[in-house]
C-alpha positions in Angstrom: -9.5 -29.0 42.3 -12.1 -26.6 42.0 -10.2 -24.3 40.1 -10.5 -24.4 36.5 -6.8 -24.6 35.6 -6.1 -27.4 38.0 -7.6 -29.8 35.7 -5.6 -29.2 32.2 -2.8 -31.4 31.5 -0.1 -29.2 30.1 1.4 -32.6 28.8 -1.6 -33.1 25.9 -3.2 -30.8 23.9 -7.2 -32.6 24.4 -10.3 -30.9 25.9 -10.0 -30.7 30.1 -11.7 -33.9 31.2 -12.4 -34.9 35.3 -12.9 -38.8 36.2 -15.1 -39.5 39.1 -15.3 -42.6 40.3 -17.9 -44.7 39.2 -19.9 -45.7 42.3 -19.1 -41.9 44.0 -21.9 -39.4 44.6 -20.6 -36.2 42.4 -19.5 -33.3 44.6 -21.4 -29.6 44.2 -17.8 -28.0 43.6 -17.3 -30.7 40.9 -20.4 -29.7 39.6 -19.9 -25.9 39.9 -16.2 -26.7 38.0 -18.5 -28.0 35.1 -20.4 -24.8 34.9 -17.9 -22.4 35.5 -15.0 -23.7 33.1 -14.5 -25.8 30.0 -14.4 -28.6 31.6 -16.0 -32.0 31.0 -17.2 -34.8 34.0 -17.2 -38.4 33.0 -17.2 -41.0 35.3 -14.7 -44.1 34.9 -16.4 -47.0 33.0 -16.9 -49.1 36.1 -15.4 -49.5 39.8 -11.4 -50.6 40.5 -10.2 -52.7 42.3 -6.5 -53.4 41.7 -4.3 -51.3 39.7 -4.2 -52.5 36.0 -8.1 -53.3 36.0 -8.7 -50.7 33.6 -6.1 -49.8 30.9 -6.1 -46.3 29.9 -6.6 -47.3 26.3 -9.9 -48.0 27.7 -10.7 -44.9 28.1 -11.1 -42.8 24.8 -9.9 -39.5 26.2 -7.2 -39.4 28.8 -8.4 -36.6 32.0 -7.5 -36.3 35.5 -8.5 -38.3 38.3 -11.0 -36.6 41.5 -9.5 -36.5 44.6 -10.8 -34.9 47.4 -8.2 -32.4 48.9 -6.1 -30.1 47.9 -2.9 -31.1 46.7 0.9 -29.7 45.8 1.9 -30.4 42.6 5.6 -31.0 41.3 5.5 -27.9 38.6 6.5 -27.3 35.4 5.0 -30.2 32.8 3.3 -32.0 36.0 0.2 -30.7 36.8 -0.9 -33.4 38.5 -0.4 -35.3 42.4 2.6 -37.6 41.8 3.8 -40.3 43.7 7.2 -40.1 45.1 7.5 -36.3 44.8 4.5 -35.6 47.3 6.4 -37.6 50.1 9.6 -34.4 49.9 6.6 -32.1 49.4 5.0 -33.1 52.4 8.5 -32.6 54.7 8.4 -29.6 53.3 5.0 -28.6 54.1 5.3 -30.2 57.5 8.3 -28.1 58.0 6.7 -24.7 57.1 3.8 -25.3 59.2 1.0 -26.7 56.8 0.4 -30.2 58.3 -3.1 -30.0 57.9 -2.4 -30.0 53.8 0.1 -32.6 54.2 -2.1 -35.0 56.1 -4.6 -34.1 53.2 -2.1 -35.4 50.4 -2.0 -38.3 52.3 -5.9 -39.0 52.5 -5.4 -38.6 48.9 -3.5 -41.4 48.9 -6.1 -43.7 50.9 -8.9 -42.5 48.8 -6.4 -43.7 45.4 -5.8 -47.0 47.0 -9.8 -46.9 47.6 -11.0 -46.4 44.1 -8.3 -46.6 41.7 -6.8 -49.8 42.7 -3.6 -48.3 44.5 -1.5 -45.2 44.4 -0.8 -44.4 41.2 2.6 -42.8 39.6 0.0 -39.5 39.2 -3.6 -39.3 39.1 -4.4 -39.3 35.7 -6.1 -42.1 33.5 -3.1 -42.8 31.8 -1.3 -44.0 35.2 -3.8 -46.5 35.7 -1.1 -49.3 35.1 1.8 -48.3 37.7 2.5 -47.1 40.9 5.4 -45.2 42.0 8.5 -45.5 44.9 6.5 -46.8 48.5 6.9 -43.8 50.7 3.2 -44.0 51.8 4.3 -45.4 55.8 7.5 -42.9 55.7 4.5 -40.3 55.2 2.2 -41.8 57.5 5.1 -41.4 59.9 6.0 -38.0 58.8 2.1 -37.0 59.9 1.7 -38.4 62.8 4.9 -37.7 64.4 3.8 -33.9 63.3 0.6 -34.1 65.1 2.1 -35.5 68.1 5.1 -32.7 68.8 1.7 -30.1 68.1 0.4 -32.0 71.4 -2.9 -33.7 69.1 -1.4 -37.2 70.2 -4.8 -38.5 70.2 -6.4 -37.4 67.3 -2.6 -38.8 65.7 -3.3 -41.9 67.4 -7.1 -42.6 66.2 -6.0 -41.5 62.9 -3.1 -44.3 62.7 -5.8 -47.3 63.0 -6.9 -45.6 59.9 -3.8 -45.2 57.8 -2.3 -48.6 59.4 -5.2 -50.3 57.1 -4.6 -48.5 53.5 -0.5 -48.9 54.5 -0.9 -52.5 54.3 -2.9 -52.6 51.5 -0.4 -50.9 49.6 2.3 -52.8 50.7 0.5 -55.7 49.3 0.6 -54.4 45.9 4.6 -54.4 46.0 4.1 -58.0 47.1 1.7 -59.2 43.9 2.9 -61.7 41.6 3.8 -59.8 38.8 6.0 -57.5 41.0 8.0 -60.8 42.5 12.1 -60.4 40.9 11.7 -64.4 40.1 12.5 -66.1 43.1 14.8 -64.0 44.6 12.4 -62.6 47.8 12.8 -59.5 46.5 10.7 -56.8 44.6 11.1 -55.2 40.7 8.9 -52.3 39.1 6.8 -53.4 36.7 3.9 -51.4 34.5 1.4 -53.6 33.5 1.0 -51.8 30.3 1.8 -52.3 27.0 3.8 -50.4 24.5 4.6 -46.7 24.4 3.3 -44.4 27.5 0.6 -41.9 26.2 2.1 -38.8 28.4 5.1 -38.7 26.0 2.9 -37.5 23.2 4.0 -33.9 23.8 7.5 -35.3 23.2 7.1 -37.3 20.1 10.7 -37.4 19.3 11.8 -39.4 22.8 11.4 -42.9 20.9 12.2 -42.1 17.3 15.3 -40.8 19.1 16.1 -43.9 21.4 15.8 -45.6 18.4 18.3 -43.2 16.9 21.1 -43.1 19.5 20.6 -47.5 19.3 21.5 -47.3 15.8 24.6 -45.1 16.0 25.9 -47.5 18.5 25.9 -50.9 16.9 28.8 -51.9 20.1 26.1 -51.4 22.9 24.3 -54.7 22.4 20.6 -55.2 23.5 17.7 -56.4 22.0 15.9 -52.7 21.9 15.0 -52.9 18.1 12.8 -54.7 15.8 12.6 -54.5 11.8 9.2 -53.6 10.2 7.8 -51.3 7.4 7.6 -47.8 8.1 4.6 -48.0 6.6 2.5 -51.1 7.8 -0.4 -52.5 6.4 -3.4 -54.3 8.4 -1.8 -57.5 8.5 1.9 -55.7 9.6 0.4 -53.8 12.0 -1.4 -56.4 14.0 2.5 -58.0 13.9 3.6 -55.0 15.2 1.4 -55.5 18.1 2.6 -58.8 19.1 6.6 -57.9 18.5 6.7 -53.9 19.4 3.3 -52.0 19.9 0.1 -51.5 18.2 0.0 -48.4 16.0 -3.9 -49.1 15.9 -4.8 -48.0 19.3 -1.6 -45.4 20.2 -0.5 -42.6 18.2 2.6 -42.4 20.1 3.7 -45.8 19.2 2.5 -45.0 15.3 4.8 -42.6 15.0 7.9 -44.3 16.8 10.0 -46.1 14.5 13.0 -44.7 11.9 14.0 -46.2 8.9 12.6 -49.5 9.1 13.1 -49.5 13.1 10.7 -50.1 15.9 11.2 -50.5 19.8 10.7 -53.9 20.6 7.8 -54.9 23.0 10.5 -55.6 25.5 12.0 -52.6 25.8 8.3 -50.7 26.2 7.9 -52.9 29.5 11.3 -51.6 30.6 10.9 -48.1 29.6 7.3 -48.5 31.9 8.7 -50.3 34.7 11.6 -47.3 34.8 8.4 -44.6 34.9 7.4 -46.7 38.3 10.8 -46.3 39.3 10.8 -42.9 39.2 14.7 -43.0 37.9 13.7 -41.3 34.1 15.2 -41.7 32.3 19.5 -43.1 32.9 21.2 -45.8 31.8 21.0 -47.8 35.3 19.0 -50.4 33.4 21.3 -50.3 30.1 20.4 -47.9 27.6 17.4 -45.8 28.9 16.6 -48.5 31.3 15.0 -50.8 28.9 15.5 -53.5 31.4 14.3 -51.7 34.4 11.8 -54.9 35.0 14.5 -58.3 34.6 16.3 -56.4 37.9 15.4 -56.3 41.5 16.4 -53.0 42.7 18.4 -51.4 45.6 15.9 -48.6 46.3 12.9 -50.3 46.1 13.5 -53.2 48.2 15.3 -51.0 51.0 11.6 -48.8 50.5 9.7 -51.8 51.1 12.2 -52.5 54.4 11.4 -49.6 55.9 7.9 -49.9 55.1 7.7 -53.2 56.8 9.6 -52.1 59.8 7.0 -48.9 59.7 4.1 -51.4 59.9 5.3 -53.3 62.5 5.7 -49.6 64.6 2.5 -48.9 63.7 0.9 -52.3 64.6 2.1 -52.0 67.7 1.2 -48.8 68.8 -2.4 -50.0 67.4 -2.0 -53.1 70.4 -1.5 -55.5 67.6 1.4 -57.7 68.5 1.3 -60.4 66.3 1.0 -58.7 62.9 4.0 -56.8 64.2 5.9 -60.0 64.9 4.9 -60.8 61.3 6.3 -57.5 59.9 9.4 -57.5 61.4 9.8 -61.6 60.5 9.2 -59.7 56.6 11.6 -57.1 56.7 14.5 -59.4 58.2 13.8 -61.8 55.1 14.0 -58.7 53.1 17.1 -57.7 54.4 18.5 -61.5 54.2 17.8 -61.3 50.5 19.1 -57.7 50.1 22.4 -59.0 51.2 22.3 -62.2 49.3 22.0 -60.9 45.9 22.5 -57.0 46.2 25.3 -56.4 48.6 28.6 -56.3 47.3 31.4 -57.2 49.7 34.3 -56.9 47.8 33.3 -53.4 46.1 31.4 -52.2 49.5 28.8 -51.0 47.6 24.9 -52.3 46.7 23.8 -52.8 43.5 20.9 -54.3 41.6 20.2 -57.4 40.7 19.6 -59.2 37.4 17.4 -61.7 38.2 16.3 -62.8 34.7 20.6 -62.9 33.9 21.4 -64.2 37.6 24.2 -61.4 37.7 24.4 -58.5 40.0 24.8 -55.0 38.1 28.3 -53.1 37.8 26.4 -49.6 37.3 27.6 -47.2 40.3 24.9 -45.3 41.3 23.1 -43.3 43.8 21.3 -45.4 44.7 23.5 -47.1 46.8 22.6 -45.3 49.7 19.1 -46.5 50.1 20.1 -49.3 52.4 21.4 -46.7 54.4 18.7 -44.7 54.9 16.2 -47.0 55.6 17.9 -49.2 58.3 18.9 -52.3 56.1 22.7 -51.8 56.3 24.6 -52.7 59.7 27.2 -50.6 60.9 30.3 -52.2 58.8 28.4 -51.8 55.6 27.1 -48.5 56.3 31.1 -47.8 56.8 32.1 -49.4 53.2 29.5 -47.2 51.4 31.2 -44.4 53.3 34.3 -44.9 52.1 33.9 -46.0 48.7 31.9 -43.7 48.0 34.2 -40.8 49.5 31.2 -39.1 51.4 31.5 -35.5 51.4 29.8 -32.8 53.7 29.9 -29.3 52.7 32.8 -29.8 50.8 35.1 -31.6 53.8 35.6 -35.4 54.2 33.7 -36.7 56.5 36.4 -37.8 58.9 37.1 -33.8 59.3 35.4 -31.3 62.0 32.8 -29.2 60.9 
């Protein structure tokens, strides 16, 4: 981060700003980034907690978030640590040797969870409200097994106690109220923003053109649109707010309506809660996933089995016994309400759930194979996916020799 370039955001077209934390000492290559580039320091209004104590339109310009090591970013329009996407880039990085910028991605992590309230779906002010996919223990994992074949087994060990902390603490974000699929036992995505999401400003046609394709099919039913002027006044606008989004404080939602049509303040939750899902955008969720938060997901709630059955290893590898017992007494409740409400017998198949509808979703997807994966299927459903799905391997059946 203490190249100039590293902290513009190719996604908005604003002056370069780094966040520091508030009650961090500023580092002398932060300061030398001032000096050197065009680049502005500000530090956030005031120290974090949980994710969603501040909201980024809090913050008048959007800017990038300090972290302390380097870090591999996804490309393209993401300049920025993400997520879900480091956890592939660090197998990769652990494959081709670099573990020692792998295990730095993942202190990145901690020191998210330390002052910004939790790992966020990128570090940027705008994320402040959501998280992304839990692969923090299958990284963890991915670390320390690294440094153990390389023959450092202690310094892997000593380092577990460590990551064994900030792994629980993120696990207790997926298990916070407003993440809770009703009473199900299981876990949704949810953004605890509201209205449009500021990144999409370099795309300000997405919404005006959900709104588009929602009016050229009148036969997919949803509750997506809202009527109001295309022109509000004080009084519309501050309805606007209650039923859609308020023009007054995002440009993004001021210019996302057509013809008398606005997004509904529904369908913003969904549209965030599919951003922390990491599945942008489908259909999975009806039409662009504008009810990503009424379901409790496949993926995420076979994620959080495996992270529970990760933190039970790792407690007991730390001589902690009991929380292990508790772990694993977790993740088989977990899987007890996976196969309540998101296995599918007949099909042989998992699918979401609609927890808000009571109704299990009838939308194939690849998702599916989570369970899989991450331990949560047993042998005969592992073998129903197989073949209902028609598994292929390098372009044979899977019943033929390689």
């Amino acid at each position: 981060m203490d190249d100039c370039k590293s902290v513009a955001d190719p996604k908005l077209a604003t002056v370069s700003i780094l966040y520091l934390p508030k009650d961090v000492p500023e580092p002398p290559e932060v300061a030398a980034l001032e000096k050197s580039c065009k680049v502005k320091v500000d530090r956030l209004p005031r120290p974090i907690e949980h994710i969603g104590d501040i909201k980024p339109h809090e913050i008048a310009h959007a800017g990038l978030l300090y972290l302390p090591n380097k870090y591999v970013v996804p490309g393209g329009r993401f300049n920025e640590m993400y997520g879900w996407d480091s956890y592939f880039i660090i197998l990769g990085l652990i494959q081709d040797g670099h573990t020692d910028l792998a295990k730095g991605m993942v202190e990145n992590f901690f020191y998210e969870i330390e002052h910004y309230g939790g790992i966020l779906n990128a570090n940027r002010t705008y994320y402040f409200t959501r998280s992304q996919p839990p692969f923090l223990s299958s990284m963890i994992r991915a670390v320390y097994d690294a440094e153990s074949s390389a023959g450092q087994r202690d310094a892997a060990a000593a380092w577990l106690g460590r990551a064994y902390s900030f792994a629980s603490r993120d696990h207790a974000l997926w298990m916070s109220d407003f993440h809770k699929a009703g009473d199900t036992g299981l876990a949704r995505y949810y953004d605890l923003g509201e209205g449009p999401v500021e990144e999409m400003a370099d795309d300000s046609t997405y919404y005006p053109d959900v709104i588009r394709w929602l009016l050229a099919h009148p036969e997919v039913k949803t509750d997506f649109l809202v009527t109001a002027t295309d022109k509000p006044d004080a009084a519309e606008e501050a309805k606007l707010a209650e039923i859609s989004c308020d023009p007054r404080i995002s440009g993004v939602c001021a210019h996302a309506h057509v013809n008398g049509h606005w997004l509904s303040r529904d369908f913003y939750k969904g549209d965030r809660a599919m951003r922390e899902s990491g599945f942008d955008p489908a259909f999975r969720y009806d039409p662009f996933s504008g009810w990503t938060h009424h379901d409790a997901p496949s993926c995420l709630n076979s994620l959080l089995y495996k992270y529970e059955r990760d933190l039970a290893w790792m407690a007991e590898q730390l001589g902690k016994p009991d929380e292990s017992k508790q772990w694993n007494q977790l993740a088989e409740q977990r899987r007890a309400a996976i196969n309540k409400y998101l296995w599918n017998a007949q099909k042989g198949m998992y699918f979401d759930y609609d927890f808000m509808a009571g109704k299990q979703s009838t939308y194939d997807y690849l998702t599916t194979f989570y369970p899989l994966w991450a331990g949560a299927a047993d042998a005969q459903q592992a073998k129903a996916v197989e073949a209902n799905e028609g598994i292929r391997e390098g372009g044979r059946s899977s019943d033929e020799p390689l």
